[in-house]
C-alpha positions, 0 to 999 in steps of 0.5 A: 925622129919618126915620119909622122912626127916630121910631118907634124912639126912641118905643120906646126911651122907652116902654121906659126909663119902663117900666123906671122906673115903681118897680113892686115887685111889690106892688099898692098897691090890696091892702095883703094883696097877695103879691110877684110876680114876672115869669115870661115876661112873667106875672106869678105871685102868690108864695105866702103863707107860712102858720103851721106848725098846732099840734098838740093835745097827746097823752099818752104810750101810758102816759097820761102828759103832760108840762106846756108852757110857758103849760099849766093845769091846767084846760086840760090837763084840757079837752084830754083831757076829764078834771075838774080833781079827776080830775088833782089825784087821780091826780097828788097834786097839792097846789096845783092852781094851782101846776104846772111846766113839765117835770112829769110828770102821769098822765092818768086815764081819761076820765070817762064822762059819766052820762046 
């Protein structure tokens, strides 16, 4: 076998390996690793999806808010920075446990704190 011709059959072998090494795209060093992939010969890190952020709830221009689904009345009452009895007053509400998803509720003015 002449020289040149070795050289090209190392090649090729180097090649096909190379082709065969599995390689996915991930770094098995990095469990939190992004997939990659190859761009010219660069490999460009995929950007990590992120959460879409919630948004605070707001009342309505007419200080109403309408109850979601997993809301408290005491938690309701810390967003707008308003008392739990503030609520229940300007709402009439009986049962201050006792809230439904859908229902309408006033949020008064938010008390000013004294002192």
């Amino acid at each position: 076998m002449r020289k040149g011709s070795a050289v090209v059959m190392v090649a090729i072998v180097v090649l096909v390996f190379a082709g065969c090494s599995g390689d996915d795209g991930m770094d098995a060093d990095r469990p939190d690793a992004t997939p990659t992939s190859e761009v010219a010969g660069v490999n460009v890190e995929q950007p990590t999806p992120t959460a879409t952020p919630q948004l605070l709830p707001t009342p309505t221009p007419t200080g109403r808010y309408t109850v979601q689904a997993g809301d408290t009345l005491s938690g309701i009452a810390r967003t707008f920075d308003v008392s739990v009895d503030e609520l229940v007053a300007a709402n009439d509400i009986d049962n201050p446990n006792n809230i439904s998803v859908g229902q309408e509720l006033q949020i008064p003015t938010p008390a000013s704190s004294g002192g």
